[in-house]
N, C-alpha and C positions, 0 to 999 in steps of 0.2 A: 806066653812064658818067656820068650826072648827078648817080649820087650820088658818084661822086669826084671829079666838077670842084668841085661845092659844099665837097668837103671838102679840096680844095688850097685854095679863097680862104679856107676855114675856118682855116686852118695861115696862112695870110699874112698874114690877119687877125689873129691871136695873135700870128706873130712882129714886127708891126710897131707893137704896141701893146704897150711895157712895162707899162704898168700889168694887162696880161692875162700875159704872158711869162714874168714875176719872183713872180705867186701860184702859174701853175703849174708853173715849175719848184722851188719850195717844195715844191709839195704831191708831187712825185716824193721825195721824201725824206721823207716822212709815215711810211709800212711802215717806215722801218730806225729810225723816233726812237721806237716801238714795239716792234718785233721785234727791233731790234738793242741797244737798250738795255737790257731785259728780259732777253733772251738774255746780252749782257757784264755788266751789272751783279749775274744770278746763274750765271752761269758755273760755278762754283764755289766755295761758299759755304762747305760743310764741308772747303774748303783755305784758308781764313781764318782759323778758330776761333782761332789764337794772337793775334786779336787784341781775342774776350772777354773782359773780367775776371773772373775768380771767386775767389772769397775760401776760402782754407783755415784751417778753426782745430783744432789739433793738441792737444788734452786728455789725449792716451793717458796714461798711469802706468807703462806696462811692466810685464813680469809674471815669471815663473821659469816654462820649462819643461822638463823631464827636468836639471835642474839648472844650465841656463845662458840667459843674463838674456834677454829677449825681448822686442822694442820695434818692434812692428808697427807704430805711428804714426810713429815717426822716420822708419822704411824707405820708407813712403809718402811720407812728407813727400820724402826723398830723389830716390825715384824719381821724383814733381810737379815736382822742381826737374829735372831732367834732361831731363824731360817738355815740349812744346812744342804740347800739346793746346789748353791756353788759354794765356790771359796771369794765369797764375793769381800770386795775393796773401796773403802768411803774414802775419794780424796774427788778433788775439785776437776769444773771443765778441759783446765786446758791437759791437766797431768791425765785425763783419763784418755783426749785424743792422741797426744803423742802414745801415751801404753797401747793404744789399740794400733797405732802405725808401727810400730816397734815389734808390737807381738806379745807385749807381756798380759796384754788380758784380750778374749777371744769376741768378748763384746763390750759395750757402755751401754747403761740403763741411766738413762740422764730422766731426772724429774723436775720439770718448767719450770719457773717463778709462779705461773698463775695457774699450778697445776689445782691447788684448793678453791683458787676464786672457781673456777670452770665447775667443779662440782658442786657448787652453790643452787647453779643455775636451774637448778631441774624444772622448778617450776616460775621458770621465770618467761616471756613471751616468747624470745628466740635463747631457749638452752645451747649452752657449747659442753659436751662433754669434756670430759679431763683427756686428757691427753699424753700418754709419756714416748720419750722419744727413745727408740732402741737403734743403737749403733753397731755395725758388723764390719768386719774387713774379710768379706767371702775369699779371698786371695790366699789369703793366712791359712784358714782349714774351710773348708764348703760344709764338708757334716756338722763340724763342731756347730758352724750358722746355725745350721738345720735345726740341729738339738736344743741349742739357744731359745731360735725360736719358736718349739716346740715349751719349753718351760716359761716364757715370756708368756703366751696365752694362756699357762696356769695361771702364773701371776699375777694377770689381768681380769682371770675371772675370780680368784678369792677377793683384791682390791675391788674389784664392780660389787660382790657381793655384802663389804662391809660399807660400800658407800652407799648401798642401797638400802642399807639397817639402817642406816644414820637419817637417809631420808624418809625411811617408813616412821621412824622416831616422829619426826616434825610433823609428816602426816597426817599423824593420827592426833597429836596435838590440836592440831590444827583442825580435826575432825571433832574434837572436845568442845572446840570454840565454834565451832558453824554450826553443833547442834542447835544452841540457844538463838542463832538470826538463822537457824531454818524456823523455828517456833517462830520466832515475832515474823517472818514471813510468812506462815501460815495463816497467822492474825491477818496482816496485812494484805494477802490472798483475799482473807472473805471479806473484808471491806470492798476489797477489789472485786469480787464477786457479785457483792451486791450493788457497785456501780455499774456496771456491767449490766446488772437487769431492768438499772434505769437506763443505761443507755441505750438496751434493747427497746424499749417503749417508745421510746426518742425516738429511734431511728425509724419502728416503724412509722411513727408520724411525717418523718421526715419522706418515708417511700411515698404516703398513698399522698403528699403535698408535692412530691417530686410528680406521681402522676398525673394528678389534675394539671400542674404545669406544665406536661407535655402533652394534655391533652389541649389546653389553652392556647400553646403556642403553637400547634399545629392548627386550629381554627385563625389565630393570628397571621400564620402566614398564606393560608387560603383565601382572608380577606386582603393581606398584603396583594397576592398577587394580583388579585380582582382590581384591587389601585391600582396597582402594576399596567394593567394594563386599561382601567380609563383613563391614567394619568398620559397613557400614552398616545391614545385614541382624542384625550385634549389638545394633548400636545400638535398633532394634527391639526385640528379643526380650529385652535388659535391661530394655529399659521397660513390658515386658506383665511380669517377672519380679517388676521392682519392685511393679506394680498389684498383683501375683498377693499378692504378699508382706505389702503392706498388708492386704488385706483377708484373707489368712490371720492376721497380726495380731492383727485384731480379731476373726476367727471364732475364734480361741484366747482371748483375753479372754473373749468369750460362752461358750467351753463351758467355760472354767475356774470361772465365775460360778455357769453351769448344772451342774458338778460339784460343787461346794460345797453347792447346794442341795440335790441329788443326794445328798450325802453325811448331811445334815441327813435328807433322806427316811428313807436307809437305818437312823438311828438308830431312829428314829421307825417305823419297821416290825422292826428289832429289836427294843425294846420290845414291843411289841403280839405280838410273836410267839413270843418269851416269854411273855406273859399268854395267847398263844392255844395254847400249846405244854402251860400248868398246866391250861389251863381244857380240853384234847383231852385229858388224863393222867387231871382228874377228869370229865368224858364217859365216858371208857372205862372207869374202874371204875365210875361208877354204871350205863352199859352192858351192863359183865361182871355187878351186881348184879342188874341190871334181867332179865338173859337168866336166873340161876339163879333169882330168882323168878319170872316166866314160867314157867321150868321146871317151878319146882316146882309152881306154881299148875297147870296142863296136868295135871303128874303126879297131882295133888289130885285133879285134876276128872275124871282118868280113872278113879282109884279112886275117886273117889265116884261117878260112870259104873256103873261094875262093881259095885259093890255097890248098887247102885239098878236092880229088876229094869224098875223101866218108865221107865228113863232111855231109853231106846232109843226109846220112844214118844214121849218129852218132846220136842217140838219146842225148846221153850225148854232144854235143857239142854245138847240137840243141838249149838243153835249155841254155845250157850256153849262149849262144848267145842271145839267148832271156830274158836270165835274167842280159845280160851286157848291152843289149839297153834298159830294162826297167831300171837298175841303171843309166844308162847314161840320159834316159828320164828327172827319176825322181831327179837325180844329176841336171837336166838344171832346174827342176821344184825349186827344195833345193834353188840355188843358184839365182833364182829370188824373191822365198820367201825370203829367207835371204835379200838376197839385198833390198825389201820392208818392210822385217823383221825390218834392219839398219835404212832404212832412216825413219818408224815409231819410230824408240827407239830414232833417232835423234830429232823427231817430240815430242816425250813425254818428252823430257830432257828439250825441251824449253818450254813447255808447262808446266812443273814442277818447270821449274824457277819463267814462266811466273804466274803462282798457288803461287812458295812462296810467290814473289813479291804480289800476290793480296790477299793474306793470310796476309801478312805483313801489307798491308793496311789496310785490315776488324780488324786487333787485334785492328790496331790505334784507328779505325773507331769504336770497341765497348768497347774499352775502355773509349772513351769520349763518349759513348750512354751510358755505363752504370753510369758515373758520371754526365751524362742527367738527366738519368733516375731517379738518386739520385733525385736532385734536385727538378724534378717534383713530385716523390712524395712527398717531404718535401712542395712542393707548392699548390699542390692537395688538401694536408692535412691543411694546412694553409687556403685554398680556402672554404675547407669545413666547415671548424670554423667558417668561417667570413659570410657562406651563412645560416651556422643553427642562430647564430648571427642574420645575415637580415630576418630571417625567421621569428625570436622573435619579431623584434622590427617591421614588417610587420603586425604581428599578432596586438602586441599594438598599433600602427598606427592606425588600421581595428577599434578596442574597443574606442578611442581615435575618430576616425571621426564617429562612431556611433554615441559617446553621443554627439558629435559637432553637430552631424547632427541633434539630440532630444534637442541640446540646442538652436539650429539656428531657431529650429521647435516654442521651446516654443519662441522664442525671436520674431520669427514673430508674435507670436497669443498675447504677451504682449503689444507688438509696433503697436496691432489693436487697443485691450483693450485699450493701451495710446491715440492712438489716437483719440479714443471714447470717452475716460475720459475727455480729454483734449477740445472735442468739448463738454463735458458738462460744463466744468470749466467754457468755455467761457461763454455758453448762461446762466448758476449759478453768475458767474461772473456781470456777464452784469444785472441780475434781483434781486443780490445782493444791487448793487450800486442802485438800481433803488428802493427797499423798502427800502435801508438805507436812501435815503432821504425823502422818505414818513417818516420814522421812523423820521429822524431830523425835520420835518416838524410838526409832529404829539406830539414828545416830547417837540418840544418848546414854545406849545402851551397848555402846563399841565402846572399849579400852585394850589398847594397846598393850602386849606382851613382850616379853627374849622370843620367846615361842615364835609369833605373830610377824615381828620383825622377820626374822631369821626367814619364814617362809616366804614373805615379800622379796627379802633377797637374795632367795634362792629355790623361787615356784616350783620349778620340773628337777626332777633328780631321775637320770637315765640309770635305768636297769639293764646291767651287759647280762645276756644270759647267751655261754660260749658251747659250744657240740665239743667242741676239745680244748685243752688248755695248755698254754706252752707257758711255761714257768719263767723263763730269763729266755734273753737274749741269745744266748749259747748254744739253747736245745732247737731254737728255730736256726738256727746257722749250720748246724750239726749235720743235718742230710746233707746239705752241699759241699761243707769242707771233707767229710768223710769217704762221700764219690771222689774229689778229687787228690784226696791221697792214696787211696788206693789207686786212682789211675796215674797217679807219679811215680807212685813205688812200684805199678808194675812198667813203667816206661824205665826207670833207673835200673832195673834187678836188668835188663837188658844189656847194660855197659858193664853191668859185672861176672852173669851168670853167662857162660860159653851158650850160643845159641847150635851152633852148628858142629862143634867138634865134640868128639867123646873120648874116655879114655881106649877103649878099644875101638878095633874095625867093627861097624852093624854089621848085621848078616841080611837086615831087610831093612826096605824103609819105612817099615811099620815097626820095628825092634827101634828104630832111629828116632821116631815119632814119638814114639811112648816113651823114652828115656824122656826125652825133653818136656814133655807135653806134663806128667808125673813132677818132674822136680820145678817147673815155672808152678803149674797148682798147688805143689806143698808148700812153694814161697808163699805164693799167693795168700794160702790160706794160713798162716804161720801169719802173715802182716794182718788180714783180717781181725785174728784173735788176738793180737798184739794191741792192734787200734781200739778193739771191744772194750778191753780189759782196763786199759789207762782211762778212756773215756769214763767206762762206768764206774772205775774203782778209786781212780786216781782223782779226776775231776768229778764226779759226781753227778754224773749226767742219770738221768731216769729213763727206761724204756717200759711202756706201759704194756708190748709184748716182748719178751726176753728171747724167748727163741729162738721168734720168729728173726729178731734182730739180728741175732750172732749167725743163724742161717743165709738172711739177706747179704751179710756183711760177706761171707766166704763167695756165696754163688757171685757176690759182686766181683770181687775181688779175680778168681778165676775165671770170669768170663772174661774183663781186663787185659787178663794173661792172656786168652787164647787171642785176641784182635791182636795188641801188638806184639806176639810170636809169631804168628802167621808175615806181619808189614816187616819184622827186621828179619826173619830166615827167608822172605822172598827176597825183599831188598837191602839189607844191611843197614848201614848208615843212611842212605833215602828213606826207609822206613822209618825209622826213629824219628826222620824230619817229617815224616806225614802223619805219625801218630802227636805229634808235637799239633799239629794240622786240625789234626780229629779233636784234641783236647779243649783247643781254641774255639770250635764251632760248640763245643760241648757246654763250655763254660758262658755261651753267651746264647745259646738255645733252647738250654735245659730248664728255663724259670727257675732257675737255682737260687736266683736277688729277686729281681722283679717279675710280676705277670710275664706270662707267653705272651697275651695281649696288646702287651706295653712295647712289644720289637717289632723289628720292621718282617710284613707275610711272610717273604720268603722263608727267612730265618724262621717262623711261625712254623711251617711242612717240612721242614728240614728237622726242625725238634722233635718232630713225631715219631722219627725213626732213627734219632741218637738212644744209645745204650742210660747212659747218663741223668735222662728225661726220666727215665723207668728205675733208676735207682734213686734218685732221688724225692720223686713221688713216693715208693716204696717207705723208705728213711722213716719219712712224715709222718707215714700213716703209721709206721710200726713205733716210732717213738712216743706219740703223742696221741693217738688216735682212737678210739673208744673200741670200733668194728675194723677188720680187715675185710675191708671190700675191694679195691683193687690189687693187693700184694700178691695176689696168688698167678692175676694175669701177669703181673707183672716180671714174677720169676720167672714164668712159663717162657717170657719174650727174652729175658738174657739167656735161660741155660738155652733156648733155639739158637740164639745169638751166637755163644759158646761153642757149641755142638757146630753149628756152621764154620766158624773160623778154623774150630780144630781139625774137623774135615777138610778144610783147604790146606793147613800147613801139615797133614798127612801128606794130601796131594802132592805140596812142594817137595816132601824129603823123600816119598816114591820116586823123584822125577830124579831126585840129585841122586839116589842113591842107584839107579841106573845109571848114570853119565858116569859114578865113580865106578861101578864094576866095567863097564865098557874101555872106560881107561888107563883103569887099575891104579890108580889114585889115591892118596891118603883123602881122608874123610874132610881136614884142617883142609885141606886146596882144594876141594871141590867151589867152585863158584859157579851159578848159575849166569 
């Protein structure tokens, strides 16, 4: 009770002191000169844009397509002026770059020379799409860019859409005219079909002729190499033939030489055997003389024997006797050897003619063997040239029917392949002709529609389907700007509203507390319902729970009050500069603009346990939100918040209001 009679004279005291009355009923209008201005002045900004300038400069040339003229820049140009996107301005290149260096328009939409040729090309080998060039001076405004080019990708997709009608147009045209040479292709298919099943016959022919040919040249090159190699077993045995023949050559030279001499011999023992053959003729008569005188001489000396009675005793006459019959003997023996003596040497005389005579023969005889023998070996030699020759080209032959024989090999296994190929051709062939006509069939029963077109040029149509719905601009800005005026107007009621003095002495510093604690909350909540009130009534803002809003909006508000009551009755003016502190971390941690996400970690876990984070999660969900799913935590987390702070600057004015009774102090000079 003591702290609310201190805070009735608290209130009397205000109301009867303009100079206190007139700053704070200013500062209850703080929240809405923040949140409500913020909130109405972007309300809806992208329902403004007709009143950006942007400059258009139109270059196109126009172009011919499928035979009829084509002026994609005029049509833009066209549909710009009908267009109420900007406050768009048709003047030329150079007036558009200076406006855009100057600042008088926020961007240039410049359209080529060959903006129309390029969309020609669609079906051309190498298409170039159309192209327009968009100019910006980010320096000038960065959003405005932004937005720019936010409506520039509209722009881009209506222009794609109608040049893609133009070209479904030709399309299908053109689909009218290929029906009729899809037909005479199907003709033309089964002509082709049925060559195809002659040329399957063919080819089979062609296989089982490719086989035998590689059956043949494989026996071809087995008898090659058999040449191969007699020719080379020839080649040999010419060249032992040649050797042979040479040195027969000249062992015929040698005995032709040695026959000659041979023949010179035989002369020369005919002669001699001649003179041996007179000289055995006179042997044998002086022989035959030699034996009849023997004879006689014998016969002498036998009669004189006989008529000599004592020849018988004569030892000397004895032998004489006996050595004139043995000369007589051997004189009959002499003269029949001689005599066979004669008629051999007559025997060898003819026999040495008959020797020159066949000596004479054999010189003739190797004289022409050994000009034979010339001959042969100049032919030998010859023979052998010409068999190492067939030996070579035997060898090449052998290499030559190998690869015939690996070419005959692949030709058989091509000429299967063909004929494989060739029975696909057919039965391809055949089901060729048979969808071409399904296809002529099917193509000439296409025509082109608005309809038809239009879905060409514009296939896929996305379906937004939203869990909640923010209206404009404004209502999604709204949580943010409405946190932070209420946390300005409670950091401003601060420089107006007395923190620490009252009009009387407290009696405790719980009577001290609740004064103060009571009149920062009915500020508080006085700015709440102030900022409520314009927002929804003034601007038109919607809250889909009412309530719940105007309830979040005070516990905001007061919870506000108790943080910085606590930072400026601990600290005064350093407080105010820390709650200035708190505001900044607030405004850049709370995902009040962008994602939590989108900032750097720290500042991430820091947001988690700002006040700010939770009112304006709250905002969101109460303005625009179908279910309250988080609001409830969420108040639960300021009025603890609240509740904490105000316990502390209890604390503080327990502690001050001891130091003042100890001092005996007016309330105005107590400083901690």
């Amino acid at each position: 009770m003591l702290g609310l009679s201190l805070f009735g004279k608290e209130m009397k005291r205000i109301v009867r002191n303009p100079k206190l009355l007139i700053p704070i009923l200013g500062i209850l209008f703080i929240p809405i000169m923040y949140s409500g201005m913020l909130v109405g002045a972007f309300w809806d900004p992208y329902g403004k844009l007709d009143r950006m300038p942007v400059a258009v400069v139109n270059a196109d040339a126009g172009a011919d397509f499928d035979g009829k003229p084509l002026a994609v820049g005029e049509d833009l140009v066209d549909q710009l002026k009908d267009s109420h996107t900007f406050k768009w301005t048709f003047v030329d290149a150079k007036q558009a770059e200076k406006g855009l260096a100057q600042g008088d328009y926020y961007y240039v939409i410049e359209i080529p020379s060959e903006f129309s040729q390029q969309a020609t090309t669609l079906l051309d080998k190498e298409p170039h799409p159309a192209a327009l060039r968009y100019l910006t001076n980010d320096s000038e405004n960065y959003l405005a860019a932004k937005i720019g080019s936010s409506a520039i990708e509209k722009l881009q997709k209506e222009l794609s859409q109608q040049v893609t009608k133009a070209y479904a147009k030709a399309l299908f045209g053109s689909i009218d005219e290929a029906a009729g040479g899809i037909a005479q292709a199907s003709d033309g298919a089964g002509k082709l079909a049925d060559g195809a099943k002659s040329a399957e016959a063919g080819a089979e022919q062609i296989r089982d002729g490719a086989a035998k040919l590689a059956s043949s040249t494989r026996q071809l090159a087995g008898g090659v190499e058999a040449l191969d190699g007699g020719a080379g077993q020839l080649k040999a045995g010419t060249a032992a033939v040649s050797d042979g023949a040479a040195k027969l050559s000249a062992g015929l030279g040698k005995l032709s030489a040695a026959g000659g001499q041979l023949s010179g011999g035989a002369d020369k023992a005919a002669s001699a055997g001649a003179k041996l053959a007179e000289g055995l003729a006179s042997a044998q008569q002086g022989s035959a003389d030699l034996a009849g005188a023997a004879a006689k001489l014998s016969a002498a000396l036998d009669a004189y024997a006989a008529a000599v009675p004592d020849a018988a005793q004569d030892s000397a006459l004895q032998g004489l006797l006996g050595a004139a019959r043995a000369v007589s003997a051997g004189a009959a023996e002499l003269s029949g050897g001689s005599a066979k003596l004669a008629a051999g040497g007559a025997q060898l005389q003819q026999g040495q003619d008959a020797l020159l005579q066949g000596l004479a023969a054999l010189h003739a005889q190797l004289a022409a063997a050994n000009k034979s023998g010339a001959e042969l070996a100049a032919g030998a030699k010859s023979t052998a040239a010409g068999a190492a020759k067939l030996a070579d080209a035997a060898a090449a032959a052998g290499r030559g029917a190998a690869q015939l024989a690996g070419g005959a090999g692949k030709l058989a296994s091509g000429s299967a392949e063909l004929a494989s190929g060739t029975a696909q051709l057919a039965g391809g062939t055949a089901e060729l002709s048979g969808k071409l006509g399904d296809a002529a069939a099917q193509t000439a029963g296409v025509t082109g529609t608005d309809a038809l077109y239009d879905m060409f040029a514009n296939p896929v149509h996305v379906e937004e389907h939203k869990l909640t719905n923010v209206p404009n601009y404004g209502t999604g800005f709204a949580p943010y700007a409405l946190s932070l005026g209420l946390f300005v107007g409670a950091l401003l009621s601060t420089m107006v509203v007395p923190m620490r003095e009252t009009g009387t002495r407290p009696r405790s510093g719980w009577s001290w507390f609740v004064s103060k604690a009571l009149l920062l909350a009915g500020i508080g909540i006085v700015q709440a319902l102030i900022a409520d009130a314009i927002l929804i009534y003034g601007i038109g803002m919607h809250a889909n729970h009412m309530g719940a809003f105007i309830g979040m909006s005070m516990l905001t508000s007061v919870a506000f009050m108790m943080i910085i009551q606590f930072l400026v009755t601990l600290l005064d003016q350093p407080g105010r500069f820390v709650a200035v502190m708190l505001l900044i971390l607030q405004l850049t941690g709370s995902a009040g603009t962008y994602p939590a996400e989108l900032v750097p970690a720290w500042l991430q876990r820091v947001g988690e346990w700002l006040p700010m984070t939770y009112t304006i999660r709250s905002f969101r969900e109460i303005l625009t939100g179908n279910e309250l799913q988080s609001t409830g935590s969420s108040a639960v987390y300021l009025a603890i918040v609240a509740l904490v702070f105000a316990a502390l600057t209890m604390a503080v004015f327990l502690v001050m209001h001891r130091k003042e009774r100890s001092s005996k102090s007016a309330p105005a000079e107590i400083v901690l």
